[in-house]
N, C-alpha and C positions, 0 to 999 in steps of 0.2 A: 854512480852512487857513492863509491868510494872520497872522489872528487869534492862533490858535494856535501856529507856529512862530516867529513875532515874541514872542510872551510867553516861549517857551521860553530862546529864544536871550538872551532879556533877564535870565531868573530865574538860567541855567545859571554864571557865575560865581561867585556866591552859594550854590547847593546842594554843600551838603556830601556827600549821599550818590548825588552822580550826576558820571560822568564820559565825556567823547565825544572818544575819538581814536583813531588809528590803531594798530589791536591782533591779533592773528593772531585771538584768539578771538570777536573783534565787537569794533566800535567802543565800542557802550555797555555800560557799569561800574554797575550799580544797585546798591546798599549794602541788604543786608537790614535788614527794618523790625527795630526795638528790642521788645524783649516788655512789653505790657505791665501796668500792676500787676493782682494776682491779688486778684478778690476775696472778701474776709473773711467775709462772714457770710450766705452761700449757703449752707452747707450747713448751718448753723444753721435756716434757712427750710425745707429740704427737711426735715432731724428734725421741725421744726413741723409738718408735711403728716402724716407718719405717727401724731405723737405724739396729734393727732387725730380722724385717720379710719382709723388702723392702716396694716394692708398690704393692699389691695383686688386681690382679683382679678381679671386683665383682664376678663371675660367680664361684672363687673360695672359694669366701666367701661365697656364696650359698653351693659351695658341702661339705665344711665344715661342716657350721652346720647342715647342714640334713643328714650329715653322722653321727653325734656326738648327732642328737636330733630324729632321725628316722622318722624328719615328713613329709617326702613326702609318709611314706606307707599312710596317708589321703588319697592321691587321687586313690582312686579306681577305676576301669573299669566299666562304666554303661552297657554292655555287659554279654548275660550270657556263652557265647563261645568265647574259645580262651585265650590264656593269653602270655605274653610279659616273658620271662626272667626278672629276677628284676633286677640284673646288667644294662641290656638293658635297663628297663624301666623308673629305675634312672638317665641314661646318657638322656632320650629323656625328662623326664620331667623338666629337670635342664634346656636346652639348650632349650626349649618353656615358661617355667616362666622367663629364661631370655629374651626372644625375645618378649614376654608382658609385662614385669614390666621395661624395657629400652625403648621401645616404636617401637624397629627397624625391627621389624616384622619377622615372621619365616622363610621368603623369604634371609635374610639377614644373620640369622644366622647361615642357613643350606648352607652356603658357607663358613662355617669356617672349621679348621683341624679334623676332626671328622669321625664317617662312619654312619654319618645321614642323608639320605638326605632330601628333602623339602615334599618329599609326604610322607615317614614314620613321620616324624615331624607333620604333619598335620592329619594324620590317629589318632596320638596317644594323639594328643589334642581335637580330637573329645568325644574318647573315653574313656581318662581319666581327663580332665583339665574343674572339674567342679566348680562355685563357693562355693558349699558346701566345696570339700575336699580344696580348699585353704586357704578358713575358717580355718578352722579343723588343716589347716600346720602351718598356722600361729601362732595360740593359743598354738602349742604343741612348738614352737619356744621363745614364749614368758613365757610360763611356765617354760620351759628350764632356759631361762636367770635368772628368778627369783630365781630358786633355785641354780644358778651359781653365785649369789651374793656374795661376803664375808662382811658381815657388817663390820669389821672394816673400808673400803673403801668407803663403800655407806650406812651404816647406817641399823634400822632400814628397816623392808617392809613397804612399804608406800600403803596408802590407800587413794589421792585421784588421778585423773586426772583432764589435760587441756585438752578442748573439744573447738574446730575451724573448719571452712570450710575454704576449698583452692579450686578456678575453676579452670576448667581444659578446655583448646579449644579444640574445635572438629569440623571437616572439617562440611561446611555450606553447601555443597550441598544435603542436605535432607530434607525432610519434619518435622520430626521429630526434629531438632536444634533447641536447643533454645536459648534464648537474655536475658542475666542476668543486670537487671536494675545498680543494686550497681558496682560489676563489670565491666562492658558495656562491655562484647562482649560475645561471643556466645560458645555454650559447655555447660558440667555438672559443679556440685559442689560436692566434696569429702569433707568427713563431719568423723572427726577423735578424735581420743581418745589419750592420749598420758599421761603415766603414770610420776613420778616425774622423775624416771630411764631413762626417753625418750623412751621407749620403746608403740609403738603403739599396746593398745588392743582391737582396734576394728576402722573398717572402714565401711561408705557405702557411696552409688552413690545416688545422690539424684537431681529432678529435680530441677531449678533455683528458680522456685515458691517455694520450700516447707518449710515448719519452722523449722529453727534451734533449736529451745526449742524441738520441738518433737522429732528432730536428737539426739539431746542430751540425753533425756531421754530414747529413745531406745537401744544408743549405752551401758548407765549403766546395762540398763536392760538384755542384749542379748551379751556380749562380751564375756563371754562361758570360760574366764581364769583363773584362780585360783586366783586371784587379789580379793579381799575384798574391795569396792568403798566405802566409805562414804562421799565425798565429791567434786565437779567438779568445779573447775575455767572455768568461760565461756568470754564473749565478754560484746559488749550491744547487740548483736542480736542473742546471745544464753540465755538470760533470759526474762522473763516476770512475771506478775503477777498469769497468769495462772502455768508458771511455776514454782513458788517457793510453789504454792499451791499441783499441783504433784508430786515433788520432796521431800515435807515436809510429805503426806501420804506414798509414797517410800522410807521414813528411810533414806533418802541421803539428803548432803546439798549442797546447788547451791551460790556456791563463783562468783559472778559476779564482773567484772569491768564495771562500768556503767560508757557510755562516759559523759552526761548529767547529773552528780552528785550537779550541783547544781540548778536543776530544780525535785529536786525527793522533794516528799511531804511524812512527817510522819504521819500515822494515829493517833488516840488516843484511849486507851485501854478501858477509859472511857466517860460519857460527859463531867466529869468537869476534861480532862485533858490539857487543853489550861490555866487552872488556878494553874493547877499542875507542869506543866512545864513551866513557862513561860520563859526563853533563847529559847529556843525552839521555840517560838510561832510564829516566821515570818515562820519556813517552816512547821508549822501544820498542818495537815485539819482535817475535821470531824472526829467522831471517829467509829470505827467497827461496824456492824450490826452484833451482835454474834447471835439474833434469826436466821438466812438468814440460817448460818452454824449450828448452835443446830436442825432446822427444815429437816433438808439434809442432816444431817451428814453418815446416812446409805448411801445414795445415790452415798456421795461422796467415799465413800469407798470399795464401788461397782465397780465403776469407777475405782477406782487406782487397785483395784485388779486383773481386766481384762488388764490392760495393764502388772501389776506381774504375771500373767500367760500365756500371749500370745494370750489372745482371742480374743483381740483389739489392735488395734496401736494406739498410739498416736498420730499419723496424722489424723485415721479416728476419736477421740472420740472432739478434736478441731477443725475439719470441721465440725462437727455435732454442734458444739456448737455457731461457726461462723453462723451458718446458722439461727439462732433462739438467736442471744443474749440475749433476753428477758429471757433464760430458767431458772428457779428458781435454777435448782444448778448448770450451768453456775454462776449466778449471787453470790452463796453462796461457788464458788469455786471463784470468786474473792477477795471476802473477806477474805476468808482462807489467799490465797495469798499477798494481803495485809499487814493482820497481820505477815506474815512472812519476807514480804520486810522490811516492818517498823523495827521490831526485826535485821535483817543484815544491815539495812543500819546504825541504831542507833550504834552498835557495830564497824562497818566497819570504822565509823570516827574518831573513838577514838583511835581506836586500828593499830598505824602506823605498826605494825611487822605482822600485817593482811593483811593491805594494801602492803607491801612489799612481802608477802606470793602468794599472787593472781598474782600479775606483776610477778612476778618470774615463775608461776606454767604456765602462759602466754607466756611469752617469749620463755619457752623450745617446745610449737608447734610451733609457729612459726620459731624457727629450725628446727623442724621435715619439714618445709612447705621449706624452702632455699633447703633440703638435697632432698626433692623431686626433686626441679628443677634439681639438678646434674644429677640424675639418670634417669630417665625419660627425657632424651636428643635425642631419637629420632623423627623424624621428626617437629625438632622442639618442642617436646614437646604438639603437636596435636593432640589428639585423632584420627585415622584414619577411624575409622569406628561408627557410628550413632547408629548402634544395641547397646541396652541396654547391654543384655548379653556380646557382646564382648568388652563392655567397663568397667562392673563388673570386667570382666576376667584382662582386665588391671588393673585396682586401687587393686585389691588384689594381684596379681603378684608384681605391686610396694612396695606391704605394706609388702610382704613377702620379697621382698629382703631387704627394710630396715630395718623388721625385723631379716633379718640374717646379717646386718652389725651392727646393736646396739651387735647382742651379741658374735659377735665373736672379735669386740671391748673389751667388758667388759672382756672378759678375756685375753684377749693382757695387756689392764693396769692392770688387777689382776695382774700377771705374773711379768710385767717390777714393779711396785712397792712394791711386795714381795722380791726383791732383796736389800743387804742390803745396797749399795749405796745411795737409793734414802730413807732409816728409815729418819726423822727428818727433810727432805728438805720440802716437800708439808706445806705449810703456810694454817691459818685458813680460809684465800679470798681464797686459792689454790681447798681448800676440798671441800670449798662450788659451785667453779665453776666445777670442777672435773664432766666430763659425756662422754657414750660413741658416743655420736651424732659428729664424724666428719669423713671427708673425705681425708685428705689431705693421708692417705695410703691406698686409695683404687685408682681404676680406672675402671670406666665402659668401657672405650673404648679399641680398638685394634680387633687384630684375638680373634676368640670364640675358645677355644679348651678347652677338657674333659680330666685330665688325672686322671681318679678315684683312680690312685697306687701315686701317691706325696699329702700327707698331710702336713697343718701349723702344726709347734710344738710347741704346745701348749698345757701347763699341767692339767690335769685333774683337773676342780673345786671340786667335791666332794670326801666326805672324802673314805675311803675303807672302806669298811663293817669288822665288827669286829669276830674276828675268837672265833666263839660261843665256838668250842671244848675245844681251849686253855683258855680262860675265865673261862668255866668249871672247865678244870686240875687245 
C-alpha cells in the first residue's frame, strides 16, 4: 500500500488524464481512454477463411472438432446395460448438442437428412447428455485449442480472463421464473469465463439474485482446464470489497473496471497517512485496522481454503456472512479487502496501459455475449423449458458449440496466415485485434445433416513426433 500510494502521489502531477480534489461528484476525475487505431486488414483475413472453406455450417464445426479433439467420448451412458455403436453415438450426440446449444429443440432437428429419429434422439439424451460430461467436452475442446496455438500468431499463453454475465429469457409460465431487477425481464443469468484467446473456460446458470463476485471466484476455482488464471478482468458488479479480499488469499488478482471511479475512497496504510500523502487527501479516508486482520487471519484462511477445496461455495460462505455482518472476520475480511482495493485502485490510475489492458480483456466477453446471440437463434432465443437441469443442458451445449467454433477458427487463420502471401501484410493494430471470435463463415441455420465421411481440410497444428530410432542411428 505504501508502495503504491507513494508512486501514485509521485506520478499524479504529471498525468494528464487524472485529477484528485475536492468535488460534489467525487474527488477523482479519470479522463476516458483515447480509441484506438482500427485495424485494416481483418476483414480481408476473415473473406480469406470463407474464400477457402466457403460458409460451414455449425453442426459441422461441431463434427470437426470432436473428431480431431475426441471430446464427446465425455459423455458417457449413466446406464449400466446396453451400449450404442460409437459411430451411431457420435452422429446422435452431435445432432442433440446441436438441438440444445441452437436452442431449436430435438423435435426440429430430428427432421433433418439423417437416420435419426426424435425418439432415438431423445432416448439417447436421456442416457448420455449429462452436465458433467459436457463439462468434461468442453474442457478437453478448449485444451485442444490451446495447445493448437502457434505463438507466433497469438503470442505467448495467457493467464488471465474476462469474467461477465449475460441473461438469458425463459418462457414465464412457471412458477419457478424469475425477474432480473438490472436486466428487467425474466429468465436466468449465464455467468462466463472467457480467456484473452476468446475461448470460454467455464460457464454456469445462475439465479437472478446470486452474486457475481461469488460466480467469479468459483468459475477460477472450478474451470478444470489446463489454463493457469492469475488474474480476471471483471465489471462493477463482479467485484467487491469482500472480493478482492478472497481473490487476494486465492493467489489471483481481480482487474476490475469500476463504473463509479470517482467516488472510490483510498484507505491509508497508516494513521499519519493523510499527512503523508497529501494530493491524495480529497479521496482518503481512515486508515486500516490491521489488528481486525492479524486477530483472524487463521480464520480467514480457513475460509479461502474451503472454497480451494470445494468444501464451501462461495455463495454459501457470503450468505453466511450477509447474515451476521457484525461477524469479527466478516469485518477483518473487509479490511483485508480494503487494503487490496486501495493497492489496485492507486495502481490502476496511474497506469494508462492497465487501464487499457482491462477494457480490452472486457470487451473480448462481451463478444463472446454478441456470438451467443447468433447461435442461440432458436425460439427466439428463449429458454424453452424452466427446469434448471434442462436449461444447464442448454448453456453448456451453447458454450460447447462456441467452443468448437473458436477453435476450428484458430486454425483456419493458422492455416490462411502460414501462407506466404499474407508474411509482412498483418500490421501491429492487425495482430493486436487478430482473434478467432467471428461468424461471418459460419452458419447455424439451414437442413441439419451428418456426413461423418467429408472433413474441413485443415492441417494438422501439432508438430509430428520425432522418430526416436533414427535420432538414435
Amino acid at each position: 500500500m505504501r508502495r503504491e500510494l507513494t508512486a501514485l502521489t509521485t506520478a499524479l502531477p504529471s498525468l494528464d488524464w487524472l485529477e484528485i480534489t475536492d468535488r460534489k461528484a467525487g474527488a477523482i476525475k479519470l479522463t476516458p481512454l483515447d480509441p484506438v487505431p482500427e485495424p485494416r486488414n481483418l476483414r480481408k483475413l476473415k473473406r480469406a477463411c470463407v474464400a477457402r472453406w466457403g460458409t460451414v455450417p455449425l453442426i459441422e464445426m461441431l463434427k470437426e472438432a470432436a473428431l480431431r479433439t475426441g471430446a464427446l467420448r465425455a459423455l458417457t451412458g449413466v446406464g449400466t446395460r446396453g451400449s450404442l455403436p460409437e459411430d451411431v453415438l457420435i452422429e446422435r450426440l452431435l445432432l442433440i448438442a446441436y438441438a440444445y446449444g441452437t436452442n431449436s429443440g430435438l423435435r426440429t432437428v430430428a427432421a433433418g437428412d439423417h437416420a435419426h429419429s426424435e425418439d432415438k434422439l431423445r432416448y439417447t439424451a436421456r442416457r448420455y447428455f449429462t452436465p458433467a460430461g459436457l463439462k468434461a467436452a468442453g474442457v478437453e475442446i478448449a485444451n485442444a485449442t490451446f495447445a493448437a496455438r502457434q505463438a507466433w500468431i497469438w503470442g505467448e499463453s495467457t493467464t488471465t480472463v474476462a469474467s461477465d454475465s449475460s441473461h438469458f429469457s425463459a418462457f414465464d409460465r412457471n412458477i419457478f421464473t424469475e425477474w432480473h431487477a438490472r436486466y428487467g425481464g425474466r429468465g436466468v443469468l449465464v455467468y462466463w469465463h472467457v480467456e484473452e484467446g476468446t475461448m470460454a473456460i467455464h460457464s454456469q446458470v445462475l439465479n437472478c439474485s446470486a452474486s457475481e463476485v461469488a460466480a467469479m471466484i468459483e468459475g477460477v476455482m472450478r474451470h478444470g482446464t489446463s489454463m493457469n488464471v492469475e488474474g480476471n478482468y471483471v465489471d462493477s458488479h463482479g467485484q467487491s470489497e469482500i472480493g478482492f479480499a478472497i481473490t487476494s488469499l486465492l493467489g489471483f488478482k481481480l482487474l476490475p473496471r469500476i463504473k463509479q471511479i470517482n467516488r472510490v475512497k483510498l484507505y491509508g496504510p497508516d494513521p499519519d497517512s493523510k499527512e503523508r500523502y497529501p494530493l491524495l487527501l480529497p479521496a482518503m479516508t481512515r486508515p486500516i485496522r490491521w489488528e481486525l486482520i492479524e486477530q483472524n487471519y487463521d480464520m480467514l484462511v480457513k475460509y479461502a481454503t474451503a472454497i480451494r477445496v470445494g468444501t464451501a461455495t462461495t455463495e454459501a460462505i457470503l450468505r453466511r456472512f450477509t447474515r451476521n455482518a457484525s461477524h469479527p472476520v466478516y469485518q477483518a475480511m473487509l479490511e483485508l479487502g480494503r487494503a487490496q482495493k486501495t493497492i489496485f485502485v492507486a495502481r490502476y490510475l496511474r497506469d494508462r496501459d492497465l487501464q487499457r489492458e482491462i477494457n480490452s480483456g472486457l470487451n473480448i466477453v462481451e463478444g463472446w455475449h454478441d456470438v451467443n446471440d447468433t447461435i442461440l437463434f432458436g425460439k427466439s432465443g428463449e429458454l424453452a423449458n424452466n427446469r434448471r437441469d434442462q436449461q444447464e443442458l442448454a448453456v453448456l451445449s451453447l458454450h460447447l458449440l462456441q467452443a468448437a467454433l473458436i477453435y476450428i477458427n484458430t486454425l483456419m487463420l493458422q492455416d490462411i496466415l502460414a501462407e506466404p502471401e499474407w508474411a509482412g501484410i498483418l500490421t501491429d493494430e492487425d495482430k493486436r485485434g487478430v482473434n478467432p471470435l467471428f461468424t461471418s463463415n459460419m452458419t447455424p441455420y439451414g437442413e441439419v445433416t451428418v456426413n461423418m465421411t467429408s472433413r474441413l481440410d485443415l492441417s494438422d497444428p501439432t508438430p509430428p513426433e520425432p522418430d526416436l530410432d533414427a535420432l538414435a542411428a
